[in-house]
ZAMARGU-4260 file (C-alpha; in steps of 0.2 Angstrom, whole numbers, plus 5000, padded with zeros to 4 digits):
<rodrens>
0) 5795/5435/4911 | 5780/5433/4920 | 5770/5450/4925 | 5765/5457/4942 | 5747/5463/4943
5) 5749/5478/4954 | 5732/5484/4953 | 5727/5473/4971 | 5742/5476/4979 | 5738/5497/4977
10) 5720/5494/4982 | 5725/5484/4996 | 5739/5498/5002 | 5725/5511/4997 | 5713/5503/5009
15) 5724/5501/5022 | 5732/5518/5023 | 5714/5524/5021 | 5710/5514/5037 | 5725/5519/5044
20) 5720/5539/5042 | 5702/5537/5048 | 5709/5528/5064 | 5723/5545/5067 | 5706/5555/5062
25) 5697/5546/5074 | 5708/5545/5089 | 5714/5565/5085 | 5693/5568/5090 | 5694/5559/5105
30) 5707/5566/5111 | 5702/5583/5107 | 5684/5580/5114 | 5683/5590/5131 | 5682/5582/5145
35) 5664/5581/5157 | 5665/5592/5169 | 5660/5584/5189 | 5643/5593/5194 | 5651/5609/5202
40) 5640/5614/5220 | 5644/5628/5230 | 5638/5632/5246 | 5634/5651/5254 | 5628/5659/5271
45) 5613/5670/5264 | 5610/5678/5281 | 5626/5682/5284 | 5630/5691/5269 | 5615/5699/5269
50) 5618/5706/5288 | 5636/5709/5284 | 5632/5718/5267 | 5639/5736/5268 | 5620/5744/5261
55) 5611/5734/5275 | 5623/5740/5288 | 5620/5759/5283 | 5602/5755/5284 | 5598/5746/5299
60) 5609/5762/5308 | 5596/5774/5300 | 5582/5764/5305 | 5588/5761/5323 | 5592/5781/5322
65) 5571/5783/5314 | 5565/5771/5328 | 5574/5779/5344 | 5568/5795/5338 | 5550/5790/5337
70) 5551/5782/5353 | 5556/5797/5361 | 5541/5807/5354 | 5528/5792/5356 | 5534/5790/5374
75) 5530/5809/5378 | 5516/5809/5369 | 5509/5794/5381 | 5516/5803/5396 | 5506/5819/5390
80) 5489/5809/5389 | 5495/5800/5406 | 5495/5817/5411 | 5480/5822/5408 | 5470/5808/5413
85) 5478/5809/5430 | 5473/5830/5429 | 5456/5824/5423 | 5454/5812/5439 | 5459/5828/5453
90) 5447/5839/5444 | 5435/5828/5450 | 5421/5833/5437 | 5404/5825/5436 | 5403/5813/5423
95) 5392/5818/5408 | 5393/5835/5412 | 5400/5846/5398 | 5417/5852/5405 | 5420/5830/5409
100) 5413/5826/5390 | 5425/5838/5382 | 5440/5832/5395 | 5437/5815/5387 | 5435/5818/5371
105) 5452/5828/5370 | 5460/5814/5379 | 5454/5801/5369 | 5459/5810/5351 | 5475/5811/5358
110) 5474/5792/5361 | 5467/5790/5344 | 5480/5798/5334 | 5495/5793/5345 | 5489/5775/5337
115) 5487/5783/5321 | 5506/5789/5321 | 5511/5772/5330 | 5504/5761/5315 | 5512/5774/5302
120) 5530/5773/5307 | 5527/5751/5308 | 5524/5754/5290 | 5537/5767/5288 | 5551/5754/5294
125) 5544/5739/5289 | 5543/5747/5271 | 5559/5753/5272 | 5568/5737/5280 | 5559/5728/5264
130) 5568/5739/5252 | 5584/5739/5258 | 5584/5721/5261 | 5578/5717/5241 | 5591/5728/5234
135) 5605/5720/5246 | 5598/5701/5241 | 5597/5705/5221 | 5616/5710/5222 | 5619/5697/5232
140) 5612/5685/5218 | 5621/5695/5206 | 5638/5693/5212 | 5636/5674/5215 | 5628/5674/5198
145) 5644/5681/5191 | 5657/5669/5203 | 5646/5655/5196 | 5649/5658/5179 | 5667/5662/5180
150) 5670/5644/5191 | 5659/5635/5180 | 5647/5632/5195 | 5633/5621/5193 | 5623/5627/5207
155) 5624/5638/5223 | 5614/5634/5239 | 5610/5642/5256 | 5615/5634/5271 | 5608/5635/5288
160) 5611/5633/5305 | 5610/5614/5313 | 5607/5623/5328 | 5596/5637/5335 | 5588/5643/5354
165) 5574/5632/5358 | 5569/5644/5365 | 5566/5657/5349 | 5550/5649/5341 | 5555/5660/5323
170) 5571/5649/5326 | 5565/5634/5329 | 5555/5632/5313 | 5569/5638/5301 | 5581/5626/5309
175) 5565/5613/5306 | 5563/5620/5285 | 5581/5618/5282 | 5585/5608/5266 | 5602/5606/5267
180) 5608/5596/5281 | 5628/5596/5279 | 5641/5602/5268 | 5658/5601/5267 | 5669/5619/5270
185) 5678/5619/5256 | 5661/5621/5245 | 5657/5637/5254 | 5660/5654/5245 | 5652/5665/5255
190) 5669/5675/5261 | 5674/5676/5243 | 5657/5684/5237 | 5657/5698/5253 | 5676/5700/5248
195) 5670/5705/5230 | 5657/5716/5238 | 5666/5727/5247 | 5678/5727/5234 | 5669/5737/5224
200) 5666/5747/5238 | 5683/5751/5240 | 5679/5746/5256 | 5694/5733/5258 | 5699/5737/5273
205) 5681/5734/5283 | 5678/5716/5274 | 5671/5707/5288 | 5679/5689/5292 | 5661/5676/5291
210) 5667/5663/5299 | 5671/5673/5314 | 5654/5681/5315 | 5647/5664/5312 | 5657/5657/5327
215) 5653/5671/5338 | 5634/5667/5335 | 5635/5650/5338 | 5643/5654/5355 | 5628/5667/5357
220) 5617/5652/5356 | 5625/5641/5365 | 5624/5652/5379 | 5605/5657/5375 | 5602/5635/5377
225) 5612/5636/5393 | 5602/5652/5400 | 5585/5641/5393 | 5590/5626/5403 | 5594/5633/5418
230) 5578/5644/5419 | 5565/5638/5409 | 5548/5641/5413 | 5532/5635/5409 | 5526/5654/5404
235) 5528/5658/5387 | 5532/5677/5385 | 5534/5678/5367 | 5548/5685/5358 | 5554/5704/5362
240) 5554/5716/5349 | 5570/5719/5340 | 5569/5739/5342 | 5566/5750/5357 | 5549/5753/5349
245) 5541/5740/5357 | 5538/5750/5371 | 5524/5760/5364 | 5519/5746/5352 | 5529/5746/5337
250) 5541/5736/5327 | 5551/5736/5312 | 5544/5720/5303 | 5564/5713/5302 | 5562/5697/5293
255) 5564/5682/5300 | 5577/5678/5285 | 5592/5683/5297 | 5583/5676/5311 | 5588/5658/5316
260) 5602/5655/5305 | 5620/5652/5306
</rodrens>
């Protein structure tokens, strides 16, 4: 009887369930392997959470509360001087006479340190507004920081305004340095990051609604351009003050961050 090598035929089934096994291994990986991820972009509203942050709101009411105050005292402080100038001018006295020389000088001191007290308080609220509004932006970035991370999100933008009162020069030019053009809603989260604010405010119950604020600006300018078309002028007047301090020469140095913006 003739014998059967069997040596090939167990090095050929050898080698074929060794192939056989690196394939399963193989195609076990790939299917193991995680998937790529699309670039993940989101989109918020920078100026409106900042206004709308509950720290801000506080603040800006203390400010305004700082700066009616002062306006009242520098106001009868001018009306004091006013006063005395108007005095000054009945009495009649003879220029470069001593009674006259000290009348002046009184008067002007008072000028003097009114201006003094006037530039203090810019600083005051201008330093102040600066604070408030670094602390409110850091924990801004903070909480989309975290929502980024937790959603996997690549990167978060800032979005502004297409539209703005030609009027308000401030505006004009950040309509003019916006870098993104358009975006889609659903890439927006800024809703979800003031939600998560207030949040831990327990402050539930006051989360404002941005797209409504947003919407209600929008009609704001739209009425602004509508007001500018039908009286425009060729006089530029400038743009007022944002606080009744204005009157006597002082303002509170709000940034133009929240000016010109959705």
């Amino acid at each position: 009887m003739k014998k059967t090598n069997w040596i090939p035929l167990v090095v050929v089934a050898l080698t074929f369930g060794l192939a056989g096994y690196i394939t399963t291994i193989a195609c076990a990986q790939t299917a193991s392997a995680p998937q790529q991820r699309p670039y993940q972009v989101a989109i918020v509203d920078i100026a409106q959470l900042i206004k709308n942050h509950p720290t801000f709101v506080a603040k800006q009411k203390e400010l305004k509360k700082f700066a009616d105050e002062k306006e009242t005292e520098f106001n009868a402080r001018k009306a004091s001087i006013q006063d005395r100038e108007k005095s000054l001018n009945e009495l009649k006295l003879t220029p470069g006479t001593a009674d006259h020389a000290k009348a002046v000088d009184e008067i002007t001191t008072k000028i003097t340190l009114l201006e003094k007290d006037v530039k203090i308080a810019q600083r005051q609220l201008m330093t102040d507004n600066s604070i408030v509004l670094y602390d409110v932006y850091k924990e801004i970035r903070e909480e989309i920081d975290s929502i980024a991370k937790q959603s996997q999100i690549a990167q978060v933008m800032d979005y502004r305004t297409l539209d703005a009162n030609p009027a308000d020069p401030n505006a004009v030019a950040a309509m003019l340095e916006q870098n993104l053009i358009w975006h889609a809603d659903s890439l927006e989260i800024s809703q979800f990051v003031i939600n998560r604010i207030y949040q831990k405010r327990n402050l539930t119950a006051s989360i404002p609604d941005i797209k409504k604020l947003r919407d209600q600006e929008k009609q704001l300018l739209i009425d602004a351009k509508n007001n500018t078309t039908t009286q425009r002028t060729t006089t530029n007047t400038g743009t007022p003050t944002n606080t009744p301090l204005g009157a006597v020469g002082i303002t509170t140095g709000t940034p133009a961050a929240t000016g010109g913006r959705r």
